[in-house]
N, C-alpha and C positions, 0 to 999 in steps of 0.2 A: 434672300439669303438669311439664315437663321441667325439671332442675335450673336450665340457663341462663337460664328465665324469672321465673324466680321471684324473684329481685333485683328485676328489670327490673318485674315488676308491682309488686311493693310498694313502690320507690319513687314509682315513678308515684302509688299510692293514698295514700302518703303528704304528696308534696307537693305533689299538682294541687288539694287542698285543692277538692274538689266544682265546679272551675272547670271549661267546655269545652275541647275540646282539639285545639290545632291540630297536624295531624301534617303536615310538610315532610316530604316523601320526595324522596331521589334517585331515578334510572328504572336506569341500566345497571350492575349489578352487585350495588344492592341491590331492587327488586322485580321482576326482570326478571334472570335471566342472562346475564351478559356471552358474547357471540357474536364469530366472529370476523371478522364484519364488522358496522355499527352498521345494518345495515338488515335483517338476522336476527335479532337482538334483539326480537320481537315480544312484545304481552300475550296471554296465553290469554283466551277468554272469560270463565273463572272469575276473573280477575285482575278485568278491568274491571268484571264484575260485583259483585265485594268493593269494588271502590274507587266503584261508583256508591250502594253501600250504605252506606258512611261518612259518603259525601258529602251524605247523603238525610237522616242525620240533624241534627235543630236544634242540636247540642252536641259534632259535631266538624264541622272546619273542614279539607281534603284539599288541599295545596298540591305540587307536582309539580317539582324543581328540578334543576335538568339545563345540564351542559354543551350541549346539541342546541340547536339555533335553536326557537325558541317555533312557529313552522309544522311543525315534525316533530313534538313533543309532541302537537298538536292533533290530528293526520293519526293518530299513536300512539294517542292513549288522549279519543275520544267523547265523555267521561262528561260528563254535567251536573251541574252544580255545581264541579265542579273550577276550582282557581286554578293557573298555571303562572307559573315564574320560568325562561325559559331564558336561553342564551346568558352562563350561570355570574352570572345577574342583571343583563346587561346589557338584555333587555326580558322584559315582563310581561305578563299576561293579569289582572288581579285582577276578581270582581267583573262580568265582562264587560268590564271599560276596560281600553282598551290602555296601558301605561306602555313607555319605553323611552329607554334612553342613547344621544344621539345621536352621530356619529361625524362630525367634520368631512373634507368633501370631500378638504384635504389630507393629511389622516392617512389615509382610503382611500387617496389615492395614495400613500404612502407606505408603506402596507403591501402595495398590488399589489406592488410595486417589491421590496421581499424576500419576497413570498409566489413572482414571481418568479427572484429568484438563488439560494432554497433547490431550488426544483421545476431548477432548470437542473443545480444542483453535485451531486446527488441522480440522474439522470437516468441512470447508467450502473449506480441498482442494482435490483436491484426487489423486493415486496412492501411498500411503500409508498403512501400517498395523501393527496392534500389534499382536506379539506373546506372552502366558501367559507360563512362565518358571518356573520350583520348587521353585528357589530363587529369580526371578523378573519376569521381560520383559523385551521383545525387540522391538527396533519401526524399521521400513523395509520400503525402500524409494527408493528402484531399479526402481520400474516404475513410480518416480514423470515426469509429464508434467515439461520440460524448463520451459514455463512459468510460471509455480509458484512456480519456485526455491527461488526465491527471498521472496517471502512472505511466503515461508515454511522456509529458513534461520531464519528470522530475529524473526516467533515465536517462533521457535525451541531455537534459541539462548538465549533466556528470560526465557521459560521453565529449559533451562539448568543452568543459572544462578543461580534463585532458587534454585534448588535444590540441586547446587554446595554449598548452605548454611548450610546444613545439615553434619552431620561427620558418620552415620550411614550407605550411600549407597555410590558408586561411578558410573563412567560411563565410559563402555568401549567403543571407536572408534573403527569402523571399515568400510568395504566396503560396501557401501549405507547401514549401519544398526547403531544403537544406541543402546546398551545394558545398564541395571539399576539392579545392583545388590548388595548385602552387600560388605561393604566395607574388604578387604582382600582378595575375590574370585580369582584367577587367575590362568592360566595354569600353569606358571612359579613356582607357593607357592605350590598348588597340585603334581607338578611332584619332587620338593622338597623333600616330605614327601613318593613319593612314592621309589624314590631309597634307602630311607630306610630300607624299608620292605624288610623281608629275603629273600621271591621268586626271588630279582630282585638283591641279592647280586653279586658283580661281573661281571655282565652285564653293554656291551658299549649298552650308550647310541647313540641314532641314532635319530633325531628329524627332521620332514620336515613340513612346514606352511607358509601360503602363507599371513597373514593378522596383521594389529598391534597387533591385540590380541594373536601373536606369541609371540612378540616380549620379555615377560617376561620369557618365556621358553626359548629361546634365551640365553638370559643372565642366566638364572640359569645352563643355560647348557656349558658355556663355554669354562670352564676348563675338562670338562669333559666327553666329548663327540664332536659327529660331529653334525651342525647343519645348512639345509639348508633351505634359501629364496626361494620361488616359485615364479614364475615373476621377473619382473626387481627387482634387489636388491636395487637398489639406495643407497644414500652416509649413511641415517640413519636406515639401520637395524644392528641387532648385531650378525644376520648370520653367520657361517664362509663360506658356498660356495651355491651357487645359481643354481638349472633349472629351465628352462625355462617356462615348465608349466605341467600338470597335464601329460600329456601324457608323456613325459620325469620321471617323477615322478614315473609311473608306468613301465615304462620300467628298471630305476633302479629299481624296487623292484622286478621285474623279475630273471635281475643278481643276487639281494640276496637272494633269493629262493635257490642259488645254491652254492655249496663252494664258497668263496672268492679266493682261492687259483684256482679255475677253469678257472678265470677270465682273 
């Protein structure tokens, strides 16, 4: 067993205490390679096949939680049995029932309206784009040219101000992407509300995500499960244990495919 896992198992065997175990997975960066664009990002079949194998069993529970709209997850990843939270929990798939935060007509108009004046002020640079999402968008900035980093900053930064004026939307950070959606959305409030629900009574939480907009499931999960950083963890996540990267990621969830006690 590689020195990094072996933390990471023996907590788990220590305090999942013989309970089932729910594994929340982010999709792009930690079980899947971040691409640089979100539609290359694909699962191999050996992926889906690991993840219909978890899912197969009576004593884990395979949750899928993703920035993406819950229609791409779907399109993404077949499997049976799986639960998905996208759109950063603002809708759900649990279970086969649909859940989802709705968005009042005038808050869509309101966010066309700067999903608009960003795409216009933006318009003279490129490697750029917007995604249209249930509850917002997202702006997408992996492939800016060096060159116009600078004068993509500084109107980004004005757009953002703005908007930071309003109390109705917020903005999540994250890896080369901007997300703009109602204010309360987040993994962390979503996965909240879902250990609630009866299905998932009892069940160790198991959390793995590789990006700030982890980082509120993180902390909701603290006391309550195990919850790992993908990539370098650095001084400010709220992680309790780190791999290294996607590939490691899936090689743990290989291990828990199988008894812990195997292990």
């Amino acid at each position: 067993m590689a020195d990094f896992y072996a933390p990471l198992v023996c907590a788990l065997q220590e305090r999942r205490q013989g309970r089932s175990l729910l594994l929340l997975l982010d999709y792009d960066g930690t079980v899947v390679e971040i691409a640089p664009h979100p539609r290359l990002a694909r699962p191999t079949p050996e992926l889906l096949e690991l993840l219909g194998r978890l899912a197969a069993r009576e004593d884990r529970k395979v949750m899928v939680v993703s920035g993406r709209p819950l229609r791409d997850l779907q399109e993404l990843l077949p499997v049976p049995g799986l639960d998905f939270l996208g759109s950063h929990g603002g809708e759900a798939l649990i279970g086969g029932r649909l859940r989802h935060l709705p968005v009042t007509p005038a808050d869509l108009q309101e966010l066309y309206r700067w999903r608009t004046r960003l795409a216009s002020m933006l318009r003279p640079i490129q490697g750029w784009w917007l995604e249209d999402k249930p509850q917002g968008f997202a702006l997408h900035y992996r492939n800016l040219p060096e060159q116009h980093a600078y004068e993509f900053s500084g109107i980004l930064g004005r757009w953002k101000e703005q908007l930071g004026k309003l109390e109705c939307f917020q903005l999540l950070e994250g890896k080369k992407v901007l997300e703009i959606l109602p204010r309360g959305v987040s993994k962390g409030s979503a996965i909240r509300e879902i250990l609630l629900l009866p299905q998932f009574f009892d069940f160790f939480p198991v959390y793995a995500g590789d990006d700030s907009t982890d980082e509120s499931a993180f902390l909701v999960l603290r006391d309550q499960g195990i919850t790992i950083k993908v990539g370098h963890p650095g001084a400010g996540t709220a992680a309790s244990h780190s791999l290294p990267d996607p590939e490691a990621v899936r090689h743990f969830l290989t291990m828990l495919a199988f008894p812990l006690e195997d292990l």
